[in-house]
N, C-alpha and C positions, 0 to 999 in steps of 0.2 A: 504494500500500500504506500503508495508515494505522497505525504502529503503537500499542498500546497496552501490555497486560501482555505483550507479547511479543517480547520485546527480544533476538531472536535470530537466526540465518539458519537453523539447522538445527532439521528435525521442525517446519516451520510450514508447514502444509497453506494457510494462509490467502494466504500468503508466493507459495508455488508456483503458488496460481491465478491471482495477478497477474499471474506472470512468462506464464504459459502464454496468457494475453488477450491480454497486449501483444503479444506473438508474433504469434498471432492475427492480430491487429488490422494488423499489417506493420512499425510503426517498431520494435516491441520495448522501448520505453521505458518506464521504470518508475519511479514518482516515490516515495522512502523517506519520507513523513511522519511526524512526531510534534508532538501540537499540546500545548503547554504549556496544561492548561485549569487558571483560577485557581479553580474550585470545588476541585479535588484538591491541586493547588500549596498553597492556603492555609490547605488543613485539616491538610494535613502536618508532620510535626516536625521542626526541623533535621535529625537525623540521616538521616530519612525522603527529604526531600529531597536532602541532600548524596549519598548512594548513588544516586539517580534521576541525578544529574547526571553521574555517576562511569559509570555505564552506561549512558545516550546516548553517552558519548565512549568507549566501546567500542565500541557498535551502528556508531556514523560510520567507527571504522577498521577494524571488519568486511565494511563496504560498501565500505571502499579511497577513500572520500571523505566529503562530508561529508550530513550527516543533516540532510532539512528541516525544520527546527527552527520553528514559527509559535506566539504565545503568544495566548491569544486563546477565547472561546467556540467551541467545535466546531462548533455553527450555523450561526455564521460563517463558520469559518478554513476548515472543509471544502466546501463550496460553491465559497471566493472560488478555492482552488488548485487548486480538478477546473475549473473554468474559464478558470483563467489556462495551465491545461497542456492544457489539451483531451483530458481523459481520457475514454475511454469507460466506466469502471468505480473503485470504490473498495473495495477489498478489504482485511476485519475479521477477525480472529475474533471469535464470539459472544461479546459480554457479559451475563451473569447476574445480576451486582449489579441493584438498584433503581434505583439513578442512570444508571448504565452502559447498563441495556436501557431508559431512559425517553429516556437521550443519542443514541443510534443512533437510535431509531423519530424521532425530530423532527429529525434529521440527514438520515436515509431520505427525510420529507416534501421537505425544502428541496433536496435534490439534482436534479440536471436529467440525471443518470445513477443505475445501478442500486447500490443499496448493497449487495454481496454475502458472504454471511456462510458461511466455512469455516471447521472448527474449533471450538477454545476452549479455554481456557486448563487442560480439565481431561480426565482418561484417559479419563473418560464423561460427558458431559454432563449435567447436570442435567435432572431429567425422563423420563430414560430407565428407570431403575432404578425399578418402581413392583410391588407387589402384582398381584393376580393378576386385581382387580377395576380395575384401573389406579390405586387410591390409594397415597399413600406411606407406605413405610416407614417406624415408630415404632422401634423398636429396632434399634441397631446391627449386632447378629451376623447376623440376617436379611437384612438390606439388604446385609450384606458379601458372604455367601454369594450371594446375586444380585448385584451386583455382577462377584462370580467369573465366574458362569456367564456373564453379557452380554457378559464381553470387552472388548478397547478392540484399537485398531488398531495397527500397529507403526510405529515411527518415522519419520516420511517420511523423504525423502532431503533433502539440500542442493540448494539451486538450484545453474542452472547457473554454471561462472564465469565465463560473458562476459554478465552480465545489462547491458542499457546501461541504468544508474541516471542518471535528467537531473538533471540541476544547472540547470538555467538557471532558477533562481528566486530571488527574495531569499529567504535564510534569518536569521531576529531572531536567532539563537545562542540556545545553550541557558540557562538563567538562571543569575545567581551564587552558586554553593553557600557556603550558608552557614558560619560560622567555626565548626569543633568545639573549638577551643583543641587541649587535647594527646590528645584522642579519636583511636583511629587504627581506619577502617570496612575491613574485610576487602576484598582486590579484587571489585572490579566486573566483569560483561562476561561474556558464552556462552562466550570461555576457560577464564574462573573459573570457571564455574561447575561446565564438564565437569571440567577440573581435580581441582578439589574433591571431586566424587564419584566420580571413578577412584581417588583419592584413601582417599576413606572406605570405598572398596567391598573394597582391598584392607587397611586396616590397623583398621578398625572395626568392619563391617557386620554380622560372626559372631558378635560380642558385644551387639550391640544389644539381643536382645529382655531378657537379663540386667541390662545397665550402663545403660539409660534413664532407669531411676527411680532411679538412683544420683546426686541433686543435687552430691555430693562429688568427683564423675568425667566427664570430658569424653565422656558417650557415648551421644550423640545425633549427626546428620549436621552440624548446623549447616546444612543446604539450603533455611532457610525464606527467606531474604532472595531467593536464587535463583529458588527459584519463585514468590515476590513477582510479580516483575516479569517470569518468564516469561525468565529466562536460559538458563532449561534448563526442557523442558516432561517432567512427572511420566512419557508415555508413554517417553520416553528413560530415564528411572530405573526402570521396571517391569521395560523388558527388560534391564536387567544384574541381575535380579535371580534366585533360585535360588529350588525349593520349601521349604527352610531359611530362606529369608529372608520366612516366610509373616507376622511380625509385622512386618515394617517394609510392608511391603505393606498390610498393615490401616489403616497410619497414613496411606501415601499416599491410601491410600480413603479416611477419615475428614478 
């Protein structure tokens, strides 16, 4: 399992087909990657970085051990580890970016197993949502109201908890986050992040589509960091949500 913006165990479809291969497969073994790529690493900003760090070392004790951590070109890193564990399969969710879908198709090429892609980091996929002619929506209200109509899936479940995650590999550790001085970054981690938004859903959520544009007033979710990195995936936030809460829904759309 390779992770990327999906820094979670629960509602990762991508997560589950792993575990359900290796099964499959008969050892059950499931290898948790995360490849430190210095394209992303270096474009990043301190603070940027320090929260990636902060939540790997959640993802590692969510897994109840440690996260293999490799720093390095994806090109690279992901070939040398599906070979050194003798994986049958590498299991992604879809990435959309330019870089991201240019990173997987030349990852896909170099691999000696299948790259397989569940998921993505969004309630509907890009792509799906198109006019009637199959081109895309230009204006937002149209695209929402489809949108509506297309639906999205409801939140997988948790893997199992006897997943055997192998370790028997060097892991480089995660990189050293950088010094914020007296900056203090909200917690990290798919605790936080559910947290947080049991959190907001109960003392917040009714006043949103009111108090948003109120720059003077704390009344926004604060869930962007979250699903940054995929600590909590948007399908989990749709479904605590009510037909009342039809403006915070537009934003998740948007």
């Amino acid at each position: 399992m390779w992770f990327r913006r999906d820094l979670r165990l629960a509602d990762n479809p991508a997560l589950l087909a792993a575990v359900e291969e290796a099964r499959a497969a008969g050892d059950g073994r499931v290898v948790p990657l995360f490849v430190v790529d210095p394209v992303l690493w270096e474009a990043a900003g301190p603070v940027r970085q320090a929260y990636l760090v902060a939540s790997l070392d959640a993802l590692g004790a969510s897994l109840g051990r440690n996260l293999l951590i490799r720093h390095g070109d994806p090109l690279t890193v992901v070939p040398e580890v599906v070979r050194a564990a003798g994986a049958s399969a590498v299991h992604i969710a879809a990435d959309f970016g330019p870089y991201g879908r240019a990173r997987d198709l030349a990852v896909e090429a170099a691999l000696p197993v299948p790259l397989v892609r569940t998921g993505s980091p969004y309630a509907v996929a890009p792509g799906r949502v198109t006019k009637d002619d199959g081109t895309a929506y230009r204006v937002y209200t149209p695209f929402w109201r489809a949108w509506v109509r297309h639906g999205w899936r409801a939140p997988a479940p948790l893997p199992p908890a006897d997943v055997d995650w192998w370790e028997a590999m060097d892991c480089q550790g995660r990189p050293p986050a950088p010094d914020l001085g007296d900056l203090r970054l909200p917690p990290a981690g798919e605790a936080a992040a559910l947290e947080a938004w049991a959190a907001y859903r109960a003392t917040g959520l009714a006043d949103y589509a009111d108090l948003r544009n109120r720059a003077d007033l704390a009344g926004t979710s604060a869930m962007s960091h979250h699903l940054k990195w995929g600590e909590i995936h948007p399908r989990t936030m749709l479904a605590g949500l009510s037909p009342a809460d039809e403006v915070f829904g537009k934003e998740l759309a948007w």
